[in-house]
C-alpha positions as CSV (number, residue, x, y, z in Angstrom):
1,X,27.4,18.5,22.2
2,X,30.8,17.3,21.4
3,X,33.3,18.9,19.5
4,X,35.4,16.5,17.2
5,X,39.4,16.4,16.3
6,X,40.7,18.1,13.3
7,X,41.5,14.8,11.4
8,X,39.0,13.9,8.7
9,X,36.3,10.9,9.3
10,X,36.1,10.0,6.0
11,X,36.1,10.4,2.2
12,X,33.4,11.4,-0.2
13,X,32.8,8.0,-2.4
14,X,30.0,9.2,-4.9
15,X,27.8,12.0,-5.8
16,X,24.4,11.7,-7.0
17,X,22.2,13.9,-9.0
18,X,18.6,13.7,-9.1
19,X,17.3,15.9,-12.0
20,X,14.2,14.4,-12.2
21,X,12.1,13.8,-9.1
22,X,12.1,10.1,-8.6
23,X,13.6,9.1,-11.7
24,X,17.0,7.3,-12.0
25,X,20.0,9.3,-10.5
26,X,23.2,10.6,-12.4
27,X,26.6,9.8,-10.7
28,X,28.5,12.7,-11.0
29,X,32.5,13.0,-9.8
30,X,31.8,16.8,-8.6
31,X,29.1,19.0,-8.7
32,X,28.4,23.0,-8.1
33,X,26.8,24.0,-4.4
34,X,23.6,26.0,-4.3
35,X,21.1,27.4,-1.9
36,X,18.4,24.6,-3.0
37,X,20.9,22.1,-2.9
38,X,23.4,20.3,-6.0
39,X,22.7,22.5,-9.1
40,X,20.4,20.5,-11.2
41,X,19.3,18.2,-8.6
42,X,15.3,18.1,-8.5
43,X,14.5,20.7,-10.5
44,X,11.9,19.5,-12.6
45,X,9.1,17.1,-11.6
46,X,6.3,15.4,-13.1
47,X,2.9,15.9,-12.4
48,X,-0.5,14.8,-13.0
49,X,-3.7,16.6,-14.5
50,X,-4.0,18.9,-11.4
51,X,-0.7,19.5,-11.0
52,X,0.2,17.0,-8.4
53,X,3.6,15.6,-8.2
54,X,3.9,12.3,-9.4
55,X,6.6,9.7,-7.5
56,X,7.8,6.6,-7.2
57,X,5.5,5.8,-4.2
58,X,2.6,5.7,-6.4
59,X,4.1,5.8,-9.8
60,X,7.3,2.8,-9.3
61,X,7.7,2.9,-13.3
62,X,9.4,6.3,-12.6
63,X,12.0,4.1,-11.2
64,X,13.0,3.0,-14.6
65,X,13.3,6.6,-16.4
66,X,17.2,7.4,-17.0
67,X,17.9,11.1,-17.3
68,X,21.1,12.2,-18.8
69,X,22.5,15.8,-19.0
70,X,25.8,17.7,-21.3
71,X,29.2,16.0,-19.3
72,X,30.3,19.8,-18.6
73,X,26.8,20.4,-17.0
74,X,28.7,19.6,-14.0
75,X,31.8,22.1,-14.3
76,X,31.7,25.4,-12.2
77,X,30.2,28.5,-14.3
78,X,29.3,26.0,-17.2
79,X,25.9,27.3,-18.8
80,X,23.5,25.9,-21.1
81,X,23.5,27.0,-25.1
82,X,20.5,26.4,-27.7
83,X,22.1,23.1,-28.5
84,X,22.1,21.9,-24.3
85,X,19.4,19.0,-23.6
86,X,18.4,17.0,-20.8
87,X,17.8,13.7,-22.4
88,X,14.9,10.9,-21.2
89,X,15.2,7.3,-21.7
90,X,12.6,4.5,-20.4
91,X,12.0,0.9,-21.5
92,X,10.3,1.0,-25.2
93,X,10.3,4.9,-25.1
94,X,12.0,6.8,-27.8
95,X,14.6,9.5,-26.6
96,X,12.9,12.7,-25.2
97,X,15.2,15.8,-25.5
98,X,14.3,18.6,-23.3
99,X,16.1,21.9,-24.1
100,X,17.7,23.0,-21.4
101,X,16.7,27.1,-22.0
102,X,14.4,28.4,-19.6
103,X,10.6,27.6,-21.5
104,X,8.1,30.7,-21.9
105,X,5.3,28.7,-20.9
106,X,3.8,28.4,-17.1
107,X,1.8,25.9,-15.5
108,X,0.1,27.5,-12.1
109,X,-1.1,25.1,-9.4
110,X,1.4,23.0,-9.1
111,X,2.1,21.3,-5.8
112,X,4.4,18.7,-4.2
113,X,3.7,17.7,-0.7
114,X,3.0,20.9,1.3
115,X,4.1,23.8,-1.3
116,X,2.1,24.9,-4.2
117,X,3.0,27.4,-6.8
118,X,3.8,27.8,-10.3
119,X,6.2,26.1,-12.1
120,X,7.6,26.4,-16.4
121,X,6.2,24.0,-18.3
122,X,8.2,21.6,-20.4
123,X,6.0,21.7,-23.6
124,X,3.3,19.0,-25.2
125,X,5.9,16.9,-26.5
126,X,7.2,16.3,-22.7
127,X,3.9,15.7,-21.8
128,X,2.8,13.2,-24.6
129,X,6.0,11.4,-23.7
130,X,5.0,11.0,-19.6
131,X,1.9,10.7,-20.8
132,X,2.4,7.8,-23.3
133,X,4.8,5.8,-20.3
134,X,3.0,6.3,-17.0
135,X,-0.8,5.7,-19.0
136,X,-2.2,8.8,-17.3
137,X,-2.3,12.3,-18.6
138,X,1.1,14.1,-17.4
139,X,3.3,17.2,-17.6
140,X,6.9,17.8,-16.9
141,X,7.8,20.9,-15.4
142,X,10.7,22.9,-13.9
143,X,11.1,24.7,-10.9
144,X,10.6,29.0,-11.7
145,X,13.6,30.1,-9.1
146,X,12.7,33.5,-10.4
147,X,9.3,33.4,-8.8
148,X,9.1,31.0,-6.2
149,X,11.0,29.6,-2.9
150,X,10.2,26.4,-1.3
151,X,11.2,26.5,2.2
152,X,11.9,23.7,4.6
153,X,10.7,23.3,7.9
154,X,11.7,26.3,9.8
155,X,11.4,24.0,12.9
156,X,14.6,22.6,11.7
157,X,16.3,25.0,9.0
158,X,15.0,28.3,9.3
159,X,15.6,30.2,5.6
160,X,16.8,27.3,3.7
161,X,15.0,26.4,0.6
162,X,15.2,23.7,-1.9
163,X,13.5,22.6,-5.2
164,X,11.5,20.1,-5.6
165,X,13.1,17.6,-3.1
166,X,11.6,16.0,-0.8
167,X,12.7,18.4,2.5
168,X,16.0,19.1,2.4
169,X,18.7,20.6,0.1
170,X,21.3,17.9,0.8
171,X,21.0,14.0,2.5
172,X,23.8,12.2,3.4
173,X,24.9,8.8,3.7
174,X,27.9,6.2,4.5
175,X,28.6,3.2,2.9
176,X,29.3,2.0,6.4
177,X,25.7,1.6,7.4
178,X,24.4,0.1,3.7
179,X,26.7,-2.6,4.3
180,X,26.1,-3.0,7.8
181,X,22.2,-3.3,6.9
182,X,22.8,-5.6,4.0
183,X,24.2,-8.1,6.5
184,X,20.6,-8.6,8.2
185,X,19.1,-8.7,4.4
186,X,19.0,-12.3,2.8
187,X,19.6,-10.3,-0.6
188,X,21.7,-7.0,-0.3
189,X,20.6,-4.3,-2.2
190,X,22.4,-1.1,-4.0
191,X,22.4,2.0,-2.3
192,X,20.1,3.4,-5.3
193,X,17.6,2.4,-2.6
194,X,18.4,5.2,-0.3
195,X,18.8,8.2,-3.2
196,X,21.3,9.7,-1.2
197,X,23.2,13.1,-2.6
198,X,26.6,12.4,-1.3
199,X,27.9,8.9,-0.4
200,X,31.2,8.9,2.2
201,X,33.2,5.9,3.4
202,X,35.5,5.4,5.8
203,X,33.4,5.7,9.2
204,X,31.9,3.3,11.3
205,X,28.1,2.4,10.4
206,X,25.6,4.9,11.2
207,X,28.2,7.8,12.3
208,X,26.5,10.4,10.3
209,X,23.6,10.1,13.0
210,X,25.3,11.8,15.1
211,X,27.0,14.9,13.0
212,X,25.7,18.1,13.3
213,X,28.1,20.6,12.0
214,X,30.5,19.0,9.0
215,X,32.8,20.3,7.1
216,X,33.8,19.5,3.2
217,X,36.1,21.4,1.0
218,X,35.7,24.9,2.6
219,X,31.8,24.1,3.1
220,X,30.3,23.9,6.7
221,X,27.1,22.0,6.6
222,X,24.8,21.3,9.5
223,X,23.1,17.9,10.4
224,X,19.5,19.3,10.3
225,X,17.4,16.0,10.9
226,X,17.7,12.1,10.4
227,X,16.2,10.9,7.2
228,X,12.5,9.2,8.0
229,X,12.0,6.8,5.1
230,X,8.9,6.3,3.3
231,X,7.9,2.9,0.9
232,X,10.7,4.2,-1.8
233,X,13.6,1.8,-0.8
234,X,11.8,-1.4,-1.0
235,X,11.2,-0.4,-4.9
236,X,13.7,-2.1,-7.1
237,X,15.4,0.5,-8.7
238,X,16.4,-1.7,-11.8
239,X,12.9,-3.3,-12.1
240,X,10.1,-0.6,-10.9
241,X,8.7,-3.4,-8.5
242,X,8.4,-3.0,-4.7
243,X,8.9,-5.7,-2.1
244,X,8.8,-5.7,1.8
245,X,12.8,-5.3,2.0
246,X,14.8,-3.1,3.2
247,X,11.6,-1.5,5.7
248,X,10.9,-4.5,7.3
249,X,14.6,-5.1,8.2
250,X,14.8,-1.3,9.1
251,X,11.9,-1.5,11.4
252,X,13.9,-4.0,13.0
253,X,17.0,-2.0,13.6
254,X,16.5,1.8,12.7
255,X,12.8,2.7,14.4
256,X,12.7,5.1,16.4
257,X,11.6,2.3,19.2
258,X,15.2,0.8,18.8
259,X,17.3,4.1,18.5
260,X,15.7,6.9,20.4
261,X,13.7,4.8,23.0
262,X,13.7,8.0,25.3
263,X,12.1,10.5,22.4
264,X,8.5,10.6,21.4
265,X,7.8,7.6,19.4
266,X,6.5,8.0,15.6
267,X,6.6,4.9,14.0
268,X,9.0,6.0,11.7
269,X,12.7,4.5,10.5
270,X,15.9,6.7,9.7
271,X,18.9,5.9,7.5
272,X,20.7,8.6,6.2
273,X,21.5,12.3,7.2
274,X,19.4,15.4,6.3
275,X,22.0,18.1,5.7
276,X,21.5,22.5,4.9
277,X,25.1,24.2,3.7
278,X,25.2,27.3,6.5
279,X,27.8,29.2,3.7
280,X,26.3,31.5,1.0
281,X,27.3,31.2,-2.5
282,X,29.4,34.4,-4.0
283,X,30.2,34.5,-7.2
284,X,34.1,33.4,-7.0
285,X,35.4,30.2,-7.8
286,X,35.4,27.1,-5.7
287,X,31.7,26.5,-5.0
288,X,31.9,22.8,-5.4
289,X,32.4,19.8,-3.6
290,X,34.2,16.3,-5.1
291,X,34.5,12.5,-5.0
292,X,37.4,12.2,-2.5
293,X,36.7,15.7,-0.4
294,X,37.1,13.9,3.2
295,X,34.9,14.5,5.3
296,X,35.8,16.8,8.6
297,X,33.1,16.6,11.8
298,X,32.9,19.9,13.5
299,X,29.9,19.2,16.0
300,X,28.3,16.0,17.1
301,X,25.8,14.9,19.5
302,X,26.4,11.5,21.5
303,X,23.6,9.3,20.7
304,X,21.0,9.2,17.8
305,X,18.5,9.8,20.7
306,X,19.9,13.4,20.7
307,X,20.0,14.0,16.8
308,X,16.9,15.9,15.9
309,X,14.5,13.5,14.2
């Protein structure tokens, strides 16, 4: 394990917000830390008649769903009134507003990947709306922190939680490596692809591999795991249709055959950073992180062979 110089590696170059699960990301220019991750991000989720979470690996449409929320959603200490709404737009969909005061009603069995539990339900008009675009009887719901906790993999991050992400509460990822990837693509694509939370430039391609312990505004956060990709990035964000690109490219240059040769071999590819904050949250100012925070590297390891995958 190295340790790295004081002098910052990089810059923070966008922030993304995911309020949906696997619909279309806000860009945001700061945004409040929590335990589960950016405030707002994945907390609610669609799901099917049994409560199963819909996403874009079997639902690409989703792809195509902008989400919008109140511009000060995204100050420190801002809360919602009876007039805040988290907006919905699709193609040939009329607006859906979804109030952003905590419903009364809760759905019980819902489940995404591993973790079942209950979660407050959205309402009928919500779930006509789903229903009506994806063709198949859906709800939208929203994740009950009063009741439940999600954990990750305590493998990797024992006692961190999250929403309804994926795994982690935080993935990180440099412009670096999208552009170095784009140069083995005959048509680059976006970094939409990737649905990163923070975005840095400034480093050499595929740095963030190798970070363990980072530091941003007065934030340490750890480099839990690399980020195995699933089908999701060859889904055109703009268009809701998959292709074979970027995975067959990635499979290429970012298996696990090609950059840990000495490890176990899954099958898998990485791009991108898995990340936990190791802080806790008071309630002074401050907990928030901005486009332009540089980016300090505590800890690193050598090789990607080293990084826990």
């Amino acid at each position: 394990m190295e340790k790295d110089s004081s002098e910052a590696i990089a810059k923070i170059s966008s922030i993304f917000i995911y309020p949906i699960k696997s619909c279309r990301g806000i860009s945001v220019s700061q945004a409040p830390l929590t335990p589960t991750g950016f405030r707002w991000d994945r907390q609610w989720l669609v799901v099917n008649y049994k409560g199963r979470a819909y996403t874009q690996r079997v639902e690409p449409k989703l792809a195509l769903v902008e989400v919008e929320l109140p511009k000060d959603a995204f100050l420190e200490g801002w809360e919602p009134n009876s007039t805040s709404y988290l907006e919905v737009k699709a193609p040939g969909m009329d607006v859906l507003k979804i109030s952003l005061s905590t419903p009364q009603q809760v759905s019980d069995g819902v489940s995404v990947w591993e973790w079942s539990g209950s979660a407050l339900d959205e309402g009928d008009e919500a779930s006509k709306w789903f229903t009506n675009y994806l063709g198949k009887p859906s709800r939208l719901v929203r994740f009950n922190t009063a009741s439940e906790a999600r954990r990750v993999d305590p493998k990797y991050a024992d006692g961190h939680t999250v929403m309804f992400a994926d795994e982690y509460p935080y993935m990180i990822l440099s412009q670096g490596s999208l552009e170095a990837l784009n140069k083995f693509l005959k048509e680059p694509i976006p970094i939409n692809r990737f649905r990163p939370n923070i975005l840095v430039d400034g480093c050499e391609p595929f740095s963030e591999d190798l970070w363990t312990e980072i530091k941003i505004n007065r934030f340490n956060f750890q480099g839990v795991k690399l980020c195995s990709r699933c089908k999701v990035p060859t889904i055109n964000q703009e268009t809701g249709i998959p292709g074979s690109e970027p995975n067959e490219t990635l499979m290429k240059i970012r298996s696990d055959k090609v950059i840990r040769p000495t490890q176990k071999q899954q099958g898998k590819i990485y791009f991108g950073l898995n990340l936990v904050c190791k802080d806790s949250f008071g309630e002074g100012k401050g907990n928030i992180i901005a486009v332009g925070n540089p980016i300090f590297v505590l800890k690193k390891v050598s090789s990607a062979s080293e990084a826990s995958a």
